[in-house]
MARKOLSE-734793 format. One line per 10 residues: number of its first residue (from 1); their letters; for each residue x, y, z of N, C-alpha, C. Coordinates in nm, 4 decimals. Example, Ala and Ser with C-alpha at 12.3 -4.5 7.8 and 13.67 -1.06 7.14 Angstrom:
MARKOLSE-734793
1	AS	1.3190:-0.5690:0.7800:1.2300:-0.4500:0.7800:1.3200:-0.3300:0.7800 ~ 1.2850:-0.2250:0.7080:1.3670:-0.1060:0.7140:1.2900:0.0030:0.7870 $
***
This chain:
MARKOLSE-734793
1	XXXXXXXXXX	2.8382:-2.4014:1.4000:2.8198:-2.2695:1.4615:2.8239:-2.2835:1.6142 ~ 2.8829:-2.1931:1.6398:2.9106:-2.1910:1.8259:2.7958:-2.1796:1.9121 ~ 2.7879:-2.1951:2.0007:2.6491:-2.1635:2.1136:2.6399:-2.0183:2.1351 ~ 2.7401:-1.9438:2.1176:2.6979:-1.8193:2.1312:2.6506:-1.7441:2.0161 ~ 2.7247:-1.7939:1.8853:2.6878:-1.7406:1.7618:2.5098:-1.7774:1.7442 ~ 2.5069:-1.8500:1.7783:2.3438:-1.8761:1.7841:2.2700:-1.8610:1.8666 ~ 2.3330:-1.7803:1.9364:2.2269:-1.6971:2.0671:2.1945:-1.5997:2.0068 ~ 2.3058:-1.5575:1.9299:2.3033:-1.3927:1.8882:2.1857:-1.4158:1.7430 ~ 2.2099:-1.5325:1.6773:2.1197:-1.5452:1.5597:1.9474:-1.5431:1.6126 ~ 1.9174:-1.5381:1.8052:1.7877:-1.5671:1.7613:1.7702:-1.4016:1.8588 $
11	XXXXXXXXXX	1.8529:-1.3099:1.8535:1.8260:-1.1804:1.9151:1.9283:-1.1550:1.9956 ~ 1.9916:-1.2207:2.0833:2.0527:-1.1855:2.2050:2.2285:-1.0910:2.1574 ~ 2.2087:-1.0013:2.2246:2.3382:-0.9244:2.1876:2.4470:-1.0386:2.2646 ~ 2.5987:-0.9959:2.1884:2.7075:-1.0479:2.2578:2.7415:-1.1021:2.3441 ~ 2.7278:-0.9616:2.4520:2.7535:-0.9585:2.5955:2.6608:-1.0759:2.6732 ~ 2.5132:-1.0437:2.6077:2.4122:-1.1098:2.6522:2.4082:-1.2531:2.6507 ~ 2.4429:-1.3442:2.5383:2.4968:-1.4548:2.4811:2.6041:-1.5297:2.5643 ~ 2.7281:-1.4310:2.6243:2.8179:-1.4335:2.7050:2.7904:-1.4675:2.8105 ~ 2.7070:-1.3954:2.8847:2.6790:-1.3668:3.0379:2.5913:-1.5051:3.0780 ~ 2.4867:-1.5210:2.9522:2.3845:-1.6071:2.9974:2.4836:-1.7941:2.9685 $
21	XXXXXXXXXX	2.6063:-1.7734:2.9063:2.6376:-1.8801:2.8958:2.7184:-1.9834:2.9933 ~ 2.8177:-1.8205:3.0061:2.8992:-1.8433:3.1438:2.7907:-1.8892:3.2862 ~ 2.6860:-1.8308:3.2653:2.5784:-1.8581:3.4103:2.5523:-2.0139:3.4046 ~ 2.4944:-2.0417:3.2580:2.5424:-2.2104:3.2602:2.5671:-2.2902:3.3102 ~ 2.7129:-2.2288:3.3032:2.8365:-2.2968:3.3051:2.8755:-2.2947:3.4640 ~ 2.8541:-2.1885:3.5271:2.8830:-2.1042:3.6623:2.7655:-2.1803:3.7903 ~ 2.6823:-2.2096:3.7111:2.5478:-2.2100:3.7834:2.5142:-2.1057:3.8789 ~ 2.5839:-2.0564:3.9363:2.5385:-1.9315:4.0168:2.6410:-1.8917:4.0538 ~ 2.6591:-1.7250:4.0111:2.7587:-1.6478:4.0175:2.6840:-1.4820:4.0521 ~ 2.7964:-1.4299:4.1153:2.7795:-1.2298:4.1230:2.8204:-1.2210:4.0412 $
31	XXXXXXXXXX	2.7938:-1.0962:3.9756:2.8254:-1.0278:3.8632:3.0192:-0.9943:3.8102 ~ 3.0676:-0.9537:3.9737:3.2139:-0.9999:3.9752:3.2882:-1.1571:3.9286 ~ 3.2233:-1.2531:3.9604:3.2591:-1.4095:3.8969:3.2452:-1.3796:3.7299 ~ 3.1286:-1.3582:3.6937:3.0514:-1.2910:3.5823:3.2018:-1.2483:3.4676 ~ 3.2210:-1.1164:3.5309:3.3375:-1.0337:3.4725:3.4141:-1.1276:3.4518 ~ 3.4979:-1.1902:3.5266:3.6167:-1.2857:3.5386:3.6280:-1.4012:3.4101 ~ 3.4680:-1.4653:3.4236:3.4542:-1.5438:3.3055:3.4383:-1.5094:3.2035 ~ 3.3833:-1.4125:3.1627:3.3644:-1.3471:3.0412:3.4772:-1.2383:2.9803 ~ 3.5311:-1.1671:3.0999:3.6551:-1.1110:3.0448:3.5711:-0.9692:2.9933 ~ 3.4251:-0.9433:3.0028:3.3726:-0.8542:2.9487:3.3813:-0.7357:3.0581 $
41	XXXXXXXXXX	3.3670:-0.5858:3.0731:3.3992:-0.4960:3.1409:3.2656:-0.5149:3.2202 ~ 3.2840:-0.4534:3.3510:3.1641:-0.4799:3.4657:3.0758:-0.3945:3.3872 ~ 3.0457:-0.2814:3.3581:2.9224:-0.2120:3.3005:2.8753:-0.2729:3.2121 ~ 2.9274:-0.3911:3.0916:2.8596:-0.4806:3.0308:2.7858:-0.5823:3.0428 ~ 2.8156:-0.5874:3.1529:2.8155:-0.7349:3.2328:2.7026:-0.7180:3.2545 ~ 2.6564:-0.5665:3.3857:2.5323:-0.5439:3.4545:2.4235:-0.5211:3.3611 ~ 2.4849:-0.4201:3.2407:2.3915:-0.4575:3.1584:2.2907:-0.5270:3.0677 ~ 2.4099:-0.6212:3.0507:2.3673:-0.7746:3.0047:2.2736:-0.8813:3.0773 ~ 2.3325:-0.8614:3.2395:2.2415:-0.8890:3.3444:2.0690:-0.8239:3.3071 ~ 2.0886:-0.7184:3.3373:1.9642:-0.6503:3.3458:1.8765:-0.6590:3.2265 $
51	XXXXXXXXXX	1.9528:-0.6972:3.0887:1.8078:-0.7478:3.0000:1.8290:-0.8509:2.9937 ~ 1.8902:-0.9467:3.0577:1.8215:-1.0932:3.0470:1.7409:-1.0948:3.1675 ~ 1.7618:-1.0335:3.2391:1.6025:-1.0561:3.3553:1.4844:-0.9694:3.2921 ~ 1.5223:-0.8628:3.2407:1.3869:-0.8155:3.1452:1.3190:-0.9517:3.0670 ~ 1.3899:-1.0603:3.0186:1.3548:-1.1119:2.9300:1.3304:-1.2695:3.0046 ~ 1.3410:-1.3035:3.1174:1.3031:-1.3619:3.1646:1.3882:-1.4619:3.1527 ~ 1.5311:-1.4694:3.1053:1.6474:-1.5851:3.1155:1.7490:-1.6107:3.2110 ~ 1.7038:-1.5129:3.3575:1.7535:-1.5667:3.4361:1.7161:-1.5238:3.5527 ~ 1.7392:-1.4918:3.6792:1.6924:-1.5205:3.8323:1.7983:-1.4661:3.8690 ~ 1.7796:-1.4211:3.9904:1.8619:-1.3214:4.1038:1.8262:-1.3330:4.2771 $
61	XXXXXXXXXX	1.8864:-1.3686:4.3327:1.8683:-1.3791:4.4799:1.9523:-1.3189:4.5460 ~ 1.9433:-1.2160:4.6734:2.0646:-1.1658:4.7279:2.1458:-1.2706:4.8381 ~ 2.2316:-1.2945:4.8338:2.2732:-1.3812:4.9715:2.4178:-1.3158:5.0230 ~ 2.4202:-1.3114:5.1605:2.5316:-1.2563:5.1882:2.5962:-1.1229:5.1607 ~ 2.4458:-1.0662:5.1103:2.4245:-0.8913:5.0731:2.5082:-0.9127:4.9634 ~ 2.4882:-0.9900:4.9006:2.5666:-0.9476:4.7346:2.4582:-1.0717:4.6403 ~ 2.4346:-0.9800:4.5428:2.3385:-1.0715:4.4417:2.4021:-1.1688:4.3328 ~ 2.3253:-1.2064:4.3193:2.3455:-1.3536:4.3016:2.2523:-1.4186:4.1665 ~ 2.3271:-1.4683:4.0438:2.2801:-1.4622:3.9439:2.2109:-1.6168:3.8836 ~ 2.1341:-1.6997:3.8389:2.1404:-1.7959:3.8138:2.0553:-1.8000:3.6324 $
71	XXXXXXXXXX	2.0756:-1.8671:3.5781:2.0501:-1.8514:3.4401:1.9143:-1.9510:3.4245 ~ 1.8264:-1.9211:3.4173:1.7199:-2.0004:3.3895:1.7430:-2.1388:3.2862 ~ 1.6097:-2.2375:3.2652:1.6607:-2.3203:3.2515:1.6599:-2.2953:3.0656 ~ 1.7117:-2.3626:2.9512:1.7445:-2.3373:2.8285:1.6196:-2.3152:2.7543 ~ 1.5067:-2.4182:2.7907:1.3754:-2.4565:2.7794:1.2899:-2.2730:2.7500 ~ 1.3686:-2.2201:2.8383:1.2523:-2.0660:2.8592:1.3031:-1.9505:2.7506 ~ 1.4103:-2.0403:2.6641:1.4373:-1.9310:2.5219:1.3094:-1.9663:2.4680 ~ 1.2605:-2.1011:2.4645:1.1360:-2.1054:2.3091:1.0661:-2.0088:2.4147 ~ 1.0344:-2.0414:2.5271:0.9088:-1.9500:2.5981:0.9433:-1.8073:2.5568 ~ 1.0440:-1.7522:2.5325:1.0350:-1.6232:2.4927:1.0654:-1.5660:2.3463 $
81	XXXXXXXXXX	1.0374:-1.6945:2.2570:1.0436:-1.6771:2.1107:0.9149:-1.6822:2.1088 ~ 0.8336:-1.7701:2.1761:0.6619:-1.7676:2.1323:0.6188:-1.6607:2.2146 ~ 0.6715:-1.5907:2.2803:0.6042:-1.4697:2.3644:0.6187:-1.3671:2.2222 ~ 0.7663:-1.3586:2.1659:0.7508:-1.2280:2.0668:0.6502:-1.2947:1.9272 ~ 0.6792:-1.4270:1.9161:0.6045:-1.4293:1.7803:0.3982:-1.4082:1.8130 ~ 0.4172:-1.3995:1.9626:0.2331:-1.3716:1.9717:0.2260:-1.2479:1.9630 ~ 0.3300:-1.1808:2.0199:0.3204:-1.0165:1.9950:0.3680:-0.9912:1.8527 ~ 0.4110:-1.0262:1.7988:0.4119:-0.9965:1.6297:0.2700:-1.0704:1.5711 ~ 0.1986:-1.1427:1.5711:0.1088:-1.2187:1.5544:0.0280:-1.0700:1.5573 ~ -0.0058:-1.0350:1.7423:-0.1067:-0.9411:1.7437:-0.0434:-0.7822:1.7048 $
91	XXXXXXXXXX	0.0483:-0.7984:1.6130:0.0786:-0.6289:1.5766:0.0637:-0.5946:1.4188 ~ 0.0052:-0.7414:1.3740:0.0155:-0.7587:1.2068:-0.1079:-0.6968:1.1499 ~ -0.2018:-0.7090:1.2089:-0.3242:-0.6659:1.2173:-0.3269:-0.4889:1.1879 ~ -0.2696:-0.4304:1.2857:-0.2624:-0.2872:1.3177:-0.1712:-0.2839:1.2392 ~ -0.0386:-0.3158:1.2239:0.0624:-0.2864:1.1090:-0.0009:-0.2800:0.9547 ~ -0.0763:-0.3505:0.9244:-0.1523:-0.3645:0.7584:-0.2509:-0.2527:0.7712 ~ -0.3164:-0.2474:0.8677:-0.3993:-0.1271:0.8846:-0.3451:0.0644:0.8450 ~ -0.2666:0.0681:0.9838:-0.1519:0.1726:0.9284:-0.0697:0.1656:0.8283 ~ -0.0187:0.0632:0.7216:0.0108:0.0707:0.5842:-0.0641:0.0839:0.4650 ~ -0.2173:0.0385:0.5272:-0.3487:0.0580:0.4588:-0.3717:0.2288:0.4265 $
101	XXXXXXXXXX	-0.3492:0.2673:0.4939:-0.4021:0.3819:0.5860:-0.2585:0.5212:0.5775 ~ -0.1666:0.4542:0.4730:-0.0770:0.5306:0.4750:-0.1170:0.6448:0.3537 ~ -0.0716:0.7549:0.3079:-0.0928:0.8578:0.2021:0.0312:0.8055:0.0926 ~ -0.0474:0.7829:-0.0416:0.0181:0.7395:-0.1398:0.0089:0.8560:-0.2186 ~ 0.0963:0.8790:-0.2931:0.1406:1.0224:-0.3784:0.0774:0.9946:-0.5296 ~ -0.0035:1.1187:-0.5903:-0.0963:1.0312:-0.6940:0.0668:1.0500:-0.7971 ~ 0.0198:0.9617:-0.8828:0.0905:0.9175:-1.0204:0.0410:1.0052:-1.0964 ~ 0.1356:1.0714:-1.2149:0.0924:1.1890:-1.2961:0.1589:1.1060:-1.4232 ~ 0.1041:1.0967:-1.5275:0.1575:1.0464:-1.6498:0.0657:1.1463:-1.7697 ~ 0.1599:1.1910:-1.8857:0.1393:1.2637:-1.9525:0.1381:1.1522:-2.0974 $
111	XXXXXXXXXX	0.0292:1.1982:-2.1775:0.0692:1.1228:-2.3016:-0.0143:1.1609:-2.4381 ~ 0.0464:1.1898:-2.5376:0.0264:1.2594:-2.6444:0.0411:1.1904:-2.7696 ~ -0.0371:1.2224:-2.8956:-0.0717:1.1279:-2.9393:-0.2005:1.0647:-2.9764 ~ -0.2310:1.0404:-3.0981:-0.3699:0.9709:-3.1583:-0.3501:0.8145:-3.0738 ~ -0.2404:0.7599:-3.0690:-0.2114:0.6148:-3.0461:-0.2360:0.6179:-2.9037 ~ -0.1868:0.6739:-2.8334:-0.1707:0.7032:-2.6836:-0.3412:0.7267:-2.6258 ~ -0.3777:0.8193:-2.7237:-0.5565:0.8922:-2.6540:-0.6785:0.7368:-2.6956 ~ -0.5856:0.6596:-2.8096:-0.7238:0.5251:-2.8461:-0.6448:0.4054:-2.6997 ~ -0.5364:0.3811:-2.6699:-0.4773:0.3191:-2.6270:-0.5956:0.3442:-2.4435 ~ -0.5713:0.4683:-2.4325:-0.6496:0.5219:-2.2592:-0.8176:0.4740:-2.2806 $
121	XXXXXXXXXX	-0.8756:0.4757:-2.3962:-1.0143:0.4503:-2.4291:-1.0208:0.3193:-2.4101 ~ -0.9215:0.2626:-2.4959:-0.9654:0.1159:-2.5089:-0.9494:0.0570:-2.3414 ~ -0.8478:0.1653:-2.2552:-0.8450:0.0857:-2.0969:-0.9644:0.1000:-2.0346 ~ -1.0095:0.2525:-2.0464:-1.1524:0.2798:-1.9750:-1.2376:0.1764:-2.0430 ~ -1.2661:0.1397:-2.1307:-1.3818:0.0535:-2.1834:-1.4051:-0.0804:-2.1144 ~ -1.2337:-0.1114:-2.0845:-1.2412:-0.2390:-2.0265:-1.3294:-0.2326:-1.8208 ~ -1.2661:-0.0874:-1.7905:-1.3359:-0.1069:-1.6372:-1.4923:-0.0984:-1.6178 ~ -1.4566:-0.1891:-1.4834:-1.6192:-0.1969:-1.4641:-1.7086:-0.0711:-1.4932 ~ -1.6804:0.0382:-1.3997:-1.7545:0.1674:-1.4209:-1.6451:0.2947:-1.4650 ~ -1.7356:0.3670:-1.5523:-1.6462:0.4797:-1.6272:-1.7661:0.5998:-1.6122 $
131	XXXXXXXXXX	-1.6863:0.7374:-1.5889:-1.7945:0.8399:-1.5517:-1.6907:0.9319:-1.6563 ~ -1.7674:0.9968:-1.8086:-1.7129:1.1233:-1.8650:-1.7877:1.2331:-1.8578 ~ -1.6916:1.3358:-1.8287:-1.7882:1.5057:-1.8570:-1.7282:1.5154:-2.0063 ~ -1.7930:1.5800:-2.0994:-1.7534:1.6364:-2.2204:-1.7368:1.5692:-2.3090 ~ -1.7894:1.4748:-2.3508:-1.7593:1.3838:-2.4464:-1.7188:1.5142:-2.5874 ~ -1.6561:1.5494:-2.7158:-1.7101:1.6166:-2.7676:-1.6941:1.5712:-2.9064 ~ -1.7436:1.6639:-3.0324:-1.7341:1.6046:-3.1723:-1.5816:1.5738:-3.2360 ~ -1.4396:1.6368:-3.1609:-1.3041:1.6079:-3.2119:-1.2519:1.4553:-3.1524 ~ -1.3293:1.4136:-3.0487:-1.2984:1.2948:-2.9729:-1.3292:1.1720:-3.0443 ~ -1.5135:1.2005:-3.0937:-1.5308:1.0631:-3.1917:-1.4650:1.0899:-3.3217 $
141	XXXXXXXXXX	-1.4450:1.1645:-3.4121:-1.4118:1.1955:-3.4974:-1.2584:1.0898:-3.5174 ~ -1.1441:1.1275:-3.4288:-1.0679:0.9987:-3.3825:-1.0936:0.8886:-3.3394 ~ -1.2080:0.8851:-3.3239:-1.2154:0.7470:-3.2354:-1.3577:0.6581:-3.3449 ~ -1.3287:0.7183:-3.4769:-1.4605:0.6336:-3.5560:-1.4382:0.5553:-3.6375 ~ -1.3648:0.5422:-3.6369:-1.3250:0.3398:-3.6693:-1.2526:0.2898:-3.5675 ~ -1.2140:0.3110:-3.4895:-1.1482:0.2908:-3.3568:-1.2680:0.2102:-3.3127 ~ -1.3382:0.3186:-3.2230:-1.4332:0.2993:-3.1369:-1.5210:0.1681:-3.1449 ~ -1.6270:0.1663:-3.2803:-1.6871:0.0479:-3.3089:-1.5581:-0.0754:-3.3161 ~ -1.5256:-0.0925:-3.3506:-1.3967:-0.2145:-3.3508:-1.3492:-0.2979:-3.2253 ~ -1.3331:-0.1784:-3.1652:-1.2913:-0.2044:-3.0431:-1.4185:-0.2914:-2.9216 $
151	XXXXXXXXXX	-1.5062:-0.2328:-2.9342:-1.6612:-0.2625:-2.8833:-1.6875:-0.4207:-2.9367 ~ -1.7029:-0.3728:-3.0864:-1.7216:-0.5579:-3.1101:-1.6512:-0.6343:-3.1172 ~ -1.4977:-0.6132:-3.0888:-1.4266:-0.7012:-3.1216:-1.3875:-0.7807:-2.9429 ~ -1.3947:-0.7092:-2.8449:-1.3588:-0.7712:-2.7396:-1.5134:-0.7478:-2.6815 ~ -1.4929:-0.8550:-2.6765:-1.6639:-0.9605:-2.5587:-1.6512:-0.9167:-2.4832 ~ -1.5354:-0.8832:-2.3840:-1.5204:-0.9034:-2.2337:-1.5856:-0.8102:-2.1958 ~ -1.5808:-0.6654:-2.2688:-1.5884:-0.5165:-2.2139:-1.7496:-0.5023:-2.1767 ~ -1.7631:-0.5012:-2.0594:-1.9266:-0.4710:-2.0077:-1.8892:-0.3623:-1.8898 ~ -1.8889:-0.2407:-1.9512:-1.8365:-0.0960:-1.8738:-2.0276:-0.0344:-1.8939 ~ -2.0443:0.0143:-1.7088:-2.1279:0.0756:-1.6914:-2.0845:0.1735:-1.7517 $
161	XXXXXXXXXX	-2.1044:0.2840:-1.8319:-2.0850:0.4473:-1.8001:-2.1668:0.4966:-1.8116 ~ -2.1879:0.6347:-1.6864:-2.2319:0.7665:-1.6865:-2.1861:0.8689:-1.7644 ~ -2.1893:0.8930:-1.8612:-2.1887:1.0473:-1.9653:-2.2118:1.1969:-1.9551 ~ -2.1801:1.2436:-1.9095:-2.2193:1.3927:-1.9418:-2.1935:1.4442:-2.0724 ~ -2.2401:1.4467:-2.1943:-2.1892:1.5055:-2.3321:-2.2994:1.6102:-2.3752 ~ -2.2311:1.6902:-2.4794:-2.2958:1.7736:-2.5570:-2.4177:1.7032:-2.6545 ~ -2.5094:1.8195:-2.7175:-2.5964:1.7591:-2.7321:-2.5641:1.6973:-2.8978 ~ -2.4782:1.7351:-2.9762:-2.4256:1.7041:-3.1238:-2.3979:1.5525:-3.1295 ~ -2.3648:1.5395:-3.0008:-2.2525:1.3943:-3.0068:-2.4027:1.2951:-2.9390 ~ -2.4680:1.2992:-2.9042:-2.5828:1.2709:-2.8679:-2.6075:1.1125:-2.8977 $
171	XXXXXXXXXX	-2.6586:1.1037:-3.0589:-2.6859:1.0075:-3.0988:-2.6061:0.8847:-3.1562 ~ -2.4357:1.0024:-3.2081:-2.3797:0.8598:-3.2519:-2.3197:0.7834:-3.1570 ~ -2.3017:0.8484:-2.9973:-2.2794:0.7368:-2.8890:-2.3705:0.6778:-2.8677 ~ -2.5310:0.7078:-2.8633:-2.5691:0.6250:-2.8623:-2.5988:0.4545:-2.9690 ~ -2.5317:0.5089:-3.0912:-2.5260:0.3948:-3.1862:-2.3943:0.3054:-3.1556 ~ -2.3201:0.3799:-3.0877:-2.1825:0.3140:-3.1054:-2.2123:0.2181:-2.9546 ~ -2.2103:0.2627:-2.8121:-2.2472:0.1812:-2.6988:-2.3242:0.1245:-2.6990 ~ -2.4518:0.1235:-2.7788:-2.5542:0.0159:-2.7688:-2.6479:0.0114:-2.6191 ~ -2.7021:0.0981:-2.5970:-2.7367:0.0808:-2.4402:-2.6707:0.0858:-2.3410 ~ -2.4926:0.0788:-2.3495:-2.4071:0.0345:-2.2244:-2.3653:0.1564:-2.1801 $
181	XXXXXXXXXX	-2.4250:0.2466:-2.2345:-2.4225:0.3768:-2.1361:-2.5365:0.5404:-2.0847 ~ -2.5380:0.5165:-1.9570:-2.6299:0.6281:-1.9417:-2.5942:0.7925:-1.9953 ~ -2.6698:0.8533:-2.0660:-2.6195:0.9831:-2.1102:-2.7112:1.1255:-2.0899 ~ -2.6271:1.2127:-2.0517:-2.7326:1.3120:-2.0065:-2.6195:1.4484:-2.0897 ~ -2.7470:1.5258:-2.1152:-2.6741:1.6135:-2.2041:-2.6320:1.7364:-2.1177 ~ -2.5018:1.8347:-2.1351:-2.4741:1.9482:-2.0622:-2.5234:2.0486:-2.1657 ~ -2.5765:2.1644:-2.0376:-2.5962:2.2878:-2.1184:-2.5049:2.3661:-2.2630 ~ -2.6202:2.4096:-2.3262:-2.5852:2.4501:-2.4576:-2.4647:2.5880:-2.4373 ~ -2.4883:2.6328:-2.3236:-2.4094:2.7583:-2.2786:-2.2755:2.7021:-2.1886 ~ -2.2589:2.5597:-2.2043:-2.1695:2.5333:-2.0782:-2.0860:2.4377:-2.1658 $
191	XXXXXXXXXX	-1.9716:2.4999:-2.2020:-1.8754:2.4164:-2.3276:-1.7104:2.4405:-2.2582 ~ -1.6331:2.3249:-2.2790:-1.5231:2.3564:-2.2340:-1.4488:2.2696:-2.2948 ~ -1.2976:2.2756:-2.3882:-1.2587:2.1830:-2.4809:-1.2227:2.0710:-2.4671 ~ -1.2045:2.0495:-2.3345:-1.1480:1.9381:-2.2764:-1.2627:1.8146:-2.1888 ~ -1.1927:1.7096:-2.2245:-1.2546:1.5954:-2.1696:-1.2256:1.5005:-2.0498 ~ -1.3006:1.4831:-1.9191:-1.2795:1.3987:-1.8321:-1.3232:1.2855:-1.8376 ~ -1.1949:1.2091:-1.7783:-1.3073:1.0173:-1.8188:-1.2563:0.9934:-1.6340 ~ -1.3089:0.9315:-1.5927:-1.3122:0.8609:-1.4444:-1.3521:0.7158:-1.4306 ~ -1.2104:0.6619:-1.3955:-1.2546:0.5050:-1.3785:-1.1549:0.4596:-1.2921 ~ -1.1617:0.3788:-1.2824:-1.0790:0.2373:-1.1181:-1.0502:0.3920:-1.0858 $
201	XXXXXXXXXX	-0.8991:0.3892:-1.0374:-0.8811:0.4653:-0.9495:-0.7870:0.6053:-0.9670 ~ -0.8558:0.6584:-1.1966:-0.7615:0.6858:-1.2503:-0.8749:0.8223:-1.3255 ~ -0.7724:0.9115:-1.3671:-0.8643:1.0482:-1.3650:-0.7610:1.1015:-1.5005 ~ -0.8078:1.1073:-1.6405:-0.7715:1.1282:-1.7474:-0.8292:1.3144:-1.7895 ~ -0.7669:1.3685:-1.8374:-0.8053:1.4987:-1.8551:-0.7460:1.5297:-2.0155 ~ -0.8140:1.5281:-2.0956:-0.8290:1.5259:-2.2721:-0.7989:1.6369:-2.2871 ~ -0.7393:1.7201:-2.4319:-0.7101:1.8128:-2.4583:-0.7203:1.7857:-2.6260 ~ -0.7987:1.7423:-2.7011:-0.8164:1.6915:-2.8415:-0.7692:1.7918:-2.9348 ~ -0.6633:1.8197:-2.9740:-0.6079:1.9402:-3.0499:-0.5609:1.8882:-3.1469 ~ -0.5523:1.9100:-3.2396:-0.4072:1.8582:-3.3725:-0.3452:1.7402:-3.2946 $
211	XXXXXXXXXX	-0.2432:1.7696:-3.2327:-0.1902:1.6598:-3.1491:-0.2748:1.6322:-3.0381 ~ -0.3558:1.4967:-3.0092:-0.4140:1.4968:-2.8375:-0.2942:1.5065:-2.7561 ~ -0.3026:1.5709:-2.6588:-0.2877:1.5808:-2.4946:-0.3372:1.5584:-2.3679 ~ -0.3157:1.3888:-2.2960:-0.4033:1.3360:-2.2133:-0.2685:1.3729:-2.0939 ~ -0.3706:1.3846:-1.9860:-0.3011:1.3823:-1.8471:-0.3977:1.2892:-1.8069 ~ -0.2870:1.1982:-1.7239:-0.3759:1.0842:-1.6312:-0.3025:1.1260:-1.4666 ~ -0.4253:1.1118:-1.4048:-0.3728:1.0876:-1.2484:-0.4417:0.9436:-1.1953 ~ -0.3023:0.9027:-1.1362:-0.3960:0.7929:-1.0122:-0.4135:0.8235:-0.9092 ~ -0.4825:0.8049:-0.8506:-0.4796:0.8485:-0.6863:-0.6275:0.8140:-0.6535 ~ -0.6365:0.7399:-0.5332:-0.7939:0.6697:-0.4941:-0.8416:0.7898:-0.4779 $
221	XXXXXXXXXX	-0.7628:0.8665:-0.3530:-0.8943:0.9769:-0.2901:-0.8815:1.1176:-0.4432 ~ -0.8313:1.1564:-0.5216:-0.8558:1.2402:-0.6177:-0.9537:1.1470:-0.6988 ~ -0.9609:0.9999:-0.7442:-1.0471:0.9834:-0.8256:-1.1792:0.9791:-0.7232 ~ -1.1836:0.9653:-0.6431:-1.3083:0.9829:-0.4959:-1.3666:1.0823:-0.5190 ~ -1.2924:1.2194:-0.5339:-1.3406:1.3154:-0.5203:-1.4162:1.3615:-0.6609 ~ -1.3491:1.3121:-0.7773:-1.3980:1.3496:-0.9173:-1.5455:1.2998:-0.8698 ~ -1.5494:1.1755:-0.8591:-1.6567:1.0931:-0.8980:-1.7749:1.1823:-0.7809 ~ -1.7493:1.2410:-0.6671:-1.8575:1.3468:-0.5952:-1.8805:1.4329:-0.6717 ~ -1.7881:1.5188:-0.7797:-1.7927:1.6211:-0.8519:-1.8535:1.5898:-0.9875 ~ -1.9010:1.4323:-1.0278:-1.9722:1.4112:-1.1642:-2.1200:1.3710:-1.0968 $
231	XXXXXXX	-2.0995:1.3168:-0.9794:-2.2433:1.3015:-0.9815:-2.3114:1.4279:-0.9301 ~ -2.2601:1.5438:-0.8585:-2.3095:1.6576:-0.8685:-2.3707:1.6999:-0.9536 ~ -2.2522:1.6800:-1.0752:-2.3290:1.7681:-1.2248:-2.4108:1.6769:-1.2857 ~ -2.4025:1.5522:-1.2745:-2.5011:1.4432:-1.2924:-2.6725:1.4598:-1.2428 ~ -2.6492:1.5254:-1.1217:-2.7808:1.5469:-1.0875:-2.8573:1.7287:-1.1318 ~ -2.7561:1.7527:-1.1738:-2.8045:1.9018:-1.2191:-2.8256:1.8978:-1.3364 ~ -2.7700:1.8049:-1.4129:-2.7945:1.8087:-1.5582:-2.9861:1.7505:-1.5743 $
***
């Protein structure tokens, strides 16, 4: 590979590659010598000039009222590869931050189905913490040989949950969780057919009909916000 092709491989445009090579070569030249050797048009030239002194690869003195170019020594390319890699160094920081910090679009997944509604249970069971409103009697009813099975058969599952359920369903969650969940009952006047489960960073909305109908959303700050809106009713219950 040529000396200029590998100027250009560590940033330097064309012209730039050109100008700073011929200076080299020239040891000290005006921008007119410049042209001559390079064959490049004078407005390229000056330009080329003018960001390699931005960049610190070469020197200028006027003599004889005409300026005067000299190319620094080769040594001061690393000096200005470790100048950008400290400024990339200190922009990685703030860059992960503002990608941290960017708005992610929640995920909407629809899924229907006896297989599909034990499949979302058996995930909530596995997370650390799970918060439901509505547990109700069409939910275990599917889920009663499911449910126990699932519980004793995988060790791993040690899921806090908070409950909000009706008062019917009362006791056989409590036979089926065994202690591994807190439960508080909702008003006898306050019924609605559908079921919320809240866990990692994922917000399930039940519809237990003939066919179930689950909507899941992901999204941190919507499951953020559920989880303000259960412990609300958490504390009113």
């Amino acid at each position: 590979m040529e000396e200029q092709e590998k100027l250009e491989k560590i940033g330097l445009s064309r012209n730039e590659s050109a100008v700073f090579l011929s200076l080299l070569k020239l040891g000290t030249a005006t921008a007119d010598e410049i042209t001559k050797k390079t064959g490049i048009y004078r407005r390229g030239v000056y330009e080329a000039l003018e960001k390699l002194e931005e960049k610190s690869l070469i020197t200028s003195v006027i003599k004889d009222y005409k300026k005067h170019f000299t190319a620094s020594r080769p040594e001061h390319l690393l000096d200005s590869l470790k100048e950008k890699e400290e400024i990339i160094k200190s922009l990685i920081p703030e860059l992960s931050k503002v990608e941290a910090e960017k708005e992610i679009e929640p995920k909407i997944e629809i899924i229907t189905g006896i297989g599909g509604f034990k499949a979302i249970v058996k995930e909530q069971l596995a997370s650390k913490e799970l918060y439901g409103i509505g547990i109700t009697l069409k939910s275990l009813e599917i889920l009663q040989y499911s449910l126990p099975s699932i519980i004793k058969k995988d060790k791993k599952i040690k899921t806090k949950a908070k409950l909000l359920i009706y008062e019917e369903v009362k006791e056989t969650l409590k036979k089926i969780l065994k202690g591994n969940a807190k439960l508080k009952t909702l008003p006898k006047n306050f019924y609605i057919p559908s079921t919320t489960m809240i866990w990692d960073n994922k917000i399930s909305i039940s519809l237990l009909q003939e066919k179930p109908f689950i909507m899941i959303i992901e999204s941190k700050k919507i499951n953020e916000a559920y989880k303000k809106y259960f412990e609300f009713m958490w504390n009113l219950a």
